[in-house]
C-alpha positions in Angstrom: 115.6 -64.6 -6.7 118.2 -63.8 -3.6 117.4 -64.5 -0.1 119.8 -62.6 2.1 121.0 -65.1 5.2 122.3 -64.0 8.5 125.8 -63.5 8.2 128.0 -66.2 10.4 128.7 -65.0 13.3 131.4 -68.1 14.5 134.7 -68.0 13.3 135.1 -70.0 10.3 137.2 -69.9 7.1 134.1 -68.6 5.6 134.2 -65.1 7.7 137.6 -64.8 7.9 139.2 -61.4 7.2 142.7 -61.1 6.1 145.1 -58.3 5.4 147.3 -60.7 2.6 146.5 -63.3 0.0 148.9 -65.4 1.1 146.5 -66.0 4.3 143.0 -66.3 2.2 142.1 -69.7 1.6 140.5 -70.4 -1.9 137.9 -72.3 -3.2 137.5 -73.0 -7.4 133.7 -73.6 -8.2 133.7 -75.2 -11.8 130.2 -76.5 -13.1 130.3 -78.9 -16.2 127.9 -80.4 -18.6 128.9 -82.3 -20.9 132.8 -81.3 -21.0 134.3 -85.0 -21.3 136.8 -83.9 -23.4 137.9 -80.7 -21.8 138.1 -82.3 -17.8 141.6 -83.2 -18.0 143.0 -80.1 -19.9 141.4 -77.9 -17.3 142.3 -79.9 -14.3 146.2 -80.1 -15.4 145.7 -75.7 -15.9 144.1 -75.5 -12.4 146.9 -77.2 -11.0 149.5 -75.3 -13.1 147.7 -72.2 -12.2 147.2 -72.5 -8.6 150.8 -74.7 -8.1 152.4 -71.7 -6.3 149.3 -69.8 -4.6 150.6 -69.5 -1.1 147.3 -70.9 0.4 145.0 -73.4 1.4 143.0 -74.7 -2.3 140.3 -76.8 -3.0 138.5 -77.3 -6.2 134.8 -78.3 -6.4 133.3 -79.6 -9.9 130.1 -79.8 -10.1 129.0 -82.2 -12.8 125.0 -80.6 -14.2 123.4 -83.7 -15.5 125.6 -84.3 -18.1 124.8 -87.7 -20.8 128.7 -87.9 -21.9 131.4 -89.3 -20.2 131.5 -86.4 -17.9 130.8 -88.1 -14.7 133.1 -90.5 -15.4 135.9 -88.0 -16.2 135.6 -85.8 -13.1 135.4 -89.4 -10.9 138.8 -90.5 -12.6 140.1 -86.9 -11.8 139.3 -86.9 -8.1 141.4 -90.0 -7.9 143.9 -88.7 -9.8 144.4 -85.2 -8.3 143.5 -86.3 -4.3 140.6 -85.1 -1.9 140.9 -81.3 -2.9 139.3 -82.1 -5.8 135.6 -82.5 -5.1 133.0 -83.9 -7.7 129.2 -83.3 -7.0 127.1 -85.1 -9.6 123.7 -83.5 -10.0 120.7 -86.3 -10.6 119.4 -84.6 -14.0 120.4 -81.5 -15.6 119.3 -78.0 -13.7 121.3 -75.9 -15.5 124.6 -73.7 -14.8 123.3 -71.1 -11.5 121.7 -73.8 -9.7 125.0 -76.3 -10.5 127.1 -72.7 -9.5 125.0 -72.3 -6.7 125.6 -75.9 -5.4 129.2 -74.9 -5.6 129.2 -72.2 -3.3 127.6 -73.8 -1.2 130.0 -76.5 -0.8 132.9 -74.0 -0.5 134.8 -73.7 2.7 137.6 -71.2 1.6 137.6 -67.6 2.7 137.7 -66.7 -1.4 135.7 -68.3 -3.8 136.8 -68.2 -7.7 134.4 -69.6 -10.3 134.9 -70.3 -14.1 133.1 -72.0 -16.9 134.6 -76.1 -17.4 135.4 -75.1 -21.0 138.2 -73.6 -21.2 137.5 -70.4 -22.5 138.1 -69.0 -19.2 141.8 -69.0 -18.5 142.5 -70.1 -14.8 145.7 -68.6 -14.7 143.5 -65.1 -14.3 142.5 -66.6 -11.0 145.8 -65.2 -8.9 145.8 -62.6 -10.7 142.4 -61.6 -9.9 143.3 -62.4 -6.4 146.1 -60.1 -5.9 143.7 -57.2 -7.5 140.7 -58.1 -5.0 143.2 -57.4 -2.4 145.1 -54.4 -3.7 141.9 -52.5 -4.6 139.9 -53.4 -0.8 136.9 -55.2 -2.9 134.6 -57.8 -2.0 134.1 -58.9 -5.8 136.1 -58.3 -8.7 134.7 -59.8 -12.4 136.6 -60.7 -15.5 136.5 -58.8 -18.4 136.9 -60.4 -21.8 137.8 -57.5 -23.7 139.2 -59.8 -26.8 136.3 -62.3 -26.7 137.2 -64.9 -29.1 133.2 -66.0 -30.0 131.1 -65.6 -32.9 129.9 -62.1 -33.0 126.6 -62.7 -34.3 125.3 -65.5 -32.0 127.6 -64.8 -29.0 129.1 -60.7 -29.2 126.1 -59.4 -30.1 123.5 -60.6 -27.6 125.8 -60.4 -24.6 126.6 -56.9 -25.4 122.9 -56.0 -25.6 122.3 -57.8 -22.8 125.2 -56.2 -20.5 123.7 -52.6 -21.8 120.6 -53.5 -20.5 121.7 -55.1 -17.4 124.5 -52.0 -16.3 121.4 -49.1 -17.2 119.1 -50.8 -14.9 120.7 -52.4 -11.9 123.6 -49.5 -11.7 126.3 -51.8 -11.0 128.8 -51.0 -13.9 130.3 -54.5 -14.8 131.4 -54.5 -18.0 130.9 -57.9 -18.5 128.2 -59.8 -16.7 128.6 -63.1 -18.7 132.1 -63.5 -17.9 131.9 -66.5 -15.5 135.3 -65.9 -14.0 135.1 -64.3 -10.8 136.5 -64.4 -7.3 134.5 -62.6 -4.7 134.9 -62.7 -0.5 133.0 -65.9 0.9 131.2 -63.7 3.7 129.8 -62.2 0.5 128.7 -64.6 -1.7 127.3 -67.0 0.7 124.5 -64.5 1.4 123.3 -64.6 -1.9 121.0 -67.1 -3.2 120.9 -68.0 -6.6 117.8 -69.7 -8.4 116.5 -70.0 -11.6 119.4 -67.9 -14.7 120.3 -65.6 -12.1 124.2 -66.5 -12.5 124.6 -63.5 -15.1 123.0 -60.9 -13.2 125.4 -62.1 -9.8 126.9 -58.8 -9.7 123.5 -57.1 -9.4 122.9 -59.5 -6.6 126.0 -58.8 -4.6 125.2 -54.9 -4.8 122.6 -56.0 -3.2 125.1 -57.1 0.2 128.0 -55.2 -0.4 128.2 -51.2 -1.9 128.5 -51.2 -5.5 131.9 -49.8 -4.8 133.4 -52.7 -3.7 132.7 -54.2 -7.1 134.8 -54.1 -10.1 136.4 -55.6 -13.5 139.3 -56.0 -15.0 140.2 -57.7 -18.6 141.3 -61.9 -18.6 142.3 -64.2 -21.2 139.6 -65.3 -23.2 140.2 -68.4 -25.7 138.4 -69.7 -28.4 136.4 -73.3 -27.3 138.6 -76.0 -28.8 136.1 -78.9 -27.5 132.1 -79.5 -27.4 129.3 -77.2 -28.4 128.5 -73.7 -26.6 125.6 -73.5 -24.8 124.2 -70.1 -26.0 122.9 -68.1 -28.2 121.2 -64.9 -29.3 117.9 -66.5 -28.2 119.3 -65.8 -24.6 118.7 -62.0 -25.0 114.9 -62.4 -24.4 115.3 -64.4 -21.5 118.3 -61.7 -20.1 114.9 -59.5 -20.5 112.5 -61.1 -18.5 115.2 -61.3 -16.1 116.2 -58.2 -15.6 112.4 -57.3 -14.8 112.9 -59.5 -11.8 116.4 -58.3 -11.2 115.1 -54.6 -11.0 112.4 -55.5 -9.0 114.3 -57.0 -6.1 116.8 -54.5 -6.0 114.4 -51.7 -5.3 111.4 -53.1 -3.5 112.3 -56.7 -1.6 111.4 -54.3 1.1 109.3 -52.2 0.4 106.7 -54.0 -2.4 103.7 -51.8 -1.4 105.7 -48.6 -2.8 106.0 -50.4 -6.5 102.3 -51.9 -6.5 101.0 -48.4 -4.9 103.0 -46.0 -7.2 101.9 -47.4 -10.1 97.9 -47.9 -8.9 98.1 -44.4 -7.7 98.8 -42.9 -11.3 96.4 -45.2 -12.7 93.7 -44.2 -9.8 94.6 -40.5 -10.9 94.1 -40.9 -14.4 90.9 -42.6 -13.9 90.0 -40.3 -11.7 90.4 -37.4 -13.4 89.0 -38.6 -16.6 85.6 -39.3 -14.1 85.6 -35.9 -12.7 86.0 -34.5 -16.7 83.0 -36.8 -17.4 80.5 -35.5 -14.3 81.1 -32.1 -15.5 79.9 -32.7 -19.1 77.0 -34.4 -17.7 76.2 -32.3 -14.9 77.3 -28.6 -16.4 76.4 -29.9 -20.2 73.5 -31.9 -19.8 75.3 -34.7 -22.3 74.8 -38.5 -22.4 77.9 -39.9 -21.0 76.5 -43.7 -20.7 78.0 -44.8 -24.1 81.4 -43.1 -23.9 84.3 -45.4 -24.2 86.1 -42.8 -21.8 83.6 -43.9 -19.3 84.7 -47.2 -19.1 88.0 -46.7 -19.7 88.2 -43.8 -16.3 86.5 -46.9 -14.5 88.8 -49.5 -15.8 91.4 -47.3 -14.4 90.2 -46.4 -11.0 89.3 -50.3 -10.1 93.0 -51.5 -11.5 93.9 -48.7 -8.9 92.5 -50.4 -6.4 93.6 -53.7 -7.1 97.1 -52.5 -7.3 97.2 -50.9 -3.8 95.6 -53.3 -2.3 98.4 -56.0 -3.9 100.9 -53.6 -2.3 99.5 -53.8 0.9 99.0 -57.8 0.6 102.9 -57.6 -0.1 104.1 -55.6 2.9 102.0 -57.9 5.4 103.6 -60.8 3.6 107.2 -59.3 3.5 106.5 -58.3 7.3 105.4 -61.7 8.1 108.1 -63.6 6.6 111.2 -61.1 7.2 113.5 -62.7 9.2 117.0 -62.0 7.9 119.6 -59.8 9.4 121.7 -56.8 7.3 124.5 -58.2 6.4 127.4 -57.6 8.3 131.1 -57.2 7.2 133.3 -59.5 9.7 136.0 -58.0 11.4 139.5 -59.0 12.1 139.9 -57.2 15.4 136.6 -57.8 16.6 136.9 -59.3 20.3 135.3 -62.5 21.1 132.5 -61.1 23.1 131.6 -57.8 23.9 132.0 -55.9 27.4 130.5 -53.4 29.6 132.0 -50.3 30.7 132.2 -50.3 34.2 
């Protein structure tokens, strides 16, 4: 689910470190499917939004499959707008993390900023989500809609649910992990990779780079949807679920699998062990038949799951051994020197 990378080590706009906004350059990572109708209403707020940002801007669309007139939008908008406005079409739809991930992929600023195309988001939060990033020395800062204009049965409820679950297990305290408007530090988001629905749980993931510290909220604009049909629903919340299995998993044991497979094979070898000692002292000390005791099988069934377990643990930590590669990441510094010296 997130594959930590070596952090670049040239100097790049994507490890750049600076003390003022005004020297950050930014990158918008929008993914649509099937948005005809909102395209140009978002591309004239970008522009309105981002008119005076004092930096470098690009923004990259990235068009998930869509069967409208959504290709053909985001086209007429790139020719519109000029080349800072970058289309990627996906072949077939693959849904919104891997079109987000595609995004960030193709960024080159050193801030990246993404929103949902449909214009719930407000992009005139962007700078001002900016200016916060800096003033508060964090390397992601989410939106909060704290006056969410959805549905509250199909859309309030379910993404409340699944934001309790999601803040008691990972420990990251967001207070809203389905808010797609973000803005986080390239060096930081570039090292995690995203696959499968993984785009909700994207703070979790950045913990998993960066101290939990350097991660915050704060409440955006949140509009009604004035064109096309949401995407979600309360069905979502079993999915969030399953997730979030997967999500506690790799925060805990990427590194160290053999510790989850062992723990839990060692209190099942103990309970089946113990219920296999109870059962030799009835028949040894008691003289009873134990042969056709459901405990019996039951104190067995244990003790070989046990064993299977630890032994999966220990298959895991060759593997993770085998196929660790990657570096800790690394926060870039500004007054690094080019190469290091010797002390003569």
């Amino acid at each position: 689910m997130i594959d930590i990378i070596d952090t670049p080590t040239d100097t790049t706009a994507t490890d750049t470190v600076a003390d003022n906004p005004c020297n950050q350059s930014l990158s918008v990572v929008v993914p649509f499917y099937n948005e005809e109708e909102n395209i140009k209403p978002f591309m004239e707020e970008v522009h309105a939004a981002l008119k005076d940002y004092p930096g470098q801007w690009e923004l990259i669309a990235v068009n998930d499959g869509s069967n409208d007139g959504t290709t053909q939008a985001l086209d007429k908008a790139v020719a519109e707008y000029g080349d800072h406005v970058h289309a990627i079409h996906f072949a077939r739809n693959f849904g919104q993390t891997a079109a987000m991930q595609a995004g960030i992929d193709a960024a080159r600023g050193d801030l990246i900023a993404t929103l949902d195309g449909d214009l719930q988001n407000d992009p005139a939060d962007i700078p001002k989500l900016i200016v916060a990033l800096e003033e508060r020395d964090l390397d992601m800062i989410s939106g909060w809609r704290k006056d969410r204009q959805d549905g509250a049965i199909n859309r309030k409820l379910p993404s409340r649910i699944a934001n309790w679950l999601i803040r008691k297990n990972t420990g990251v305290y967001v207070n809203d992990y389905g808010c797609s408007l973000k803005v986080y530090r390239s060096w930081v988001i570039k090292q995690v990779h995203l696959i499968g629905e993984m785009h909700r749980f994207i703070p979790a993931w950045v913990a998993c780079v960066t101290s939990p510290d350097r991660i915050s909220d704060m409440p955006v604009n949140h509009r009604a949807r004035q064109f096309g049909e949401s995407k979600y629903g309360i069905s979502r919340t079993i999915r969030v679920i399953l997730d979030l299995l997967a999500v506690f998993f790799f925060m805990r044991f990427s590194r160290r699998p053999g510790h989850f497979f062992g723990s839990i094979g060692l209190f099942l070898g103990a309970i089946g062990g113990l219920i296999l000692t109870y059962l030799f002292g009835v028949k040894i000390f008691m003289g009873e038949d134990i042969g056709n005791r459901p405990l019996l099988f039951t104190g067995i069934l244990f003790v070989m799951t046990s064993a299977q377990l630890i032994t999966t643990g220990v298959l895991a930590e060759i593997l993770t051994r085998s196929t660790a590669h990657a570096k800790m990441p690394v926060r870039p510094s500004a007054n690094a020197p080019a190469q290091r010296g010797w002390s003569e």
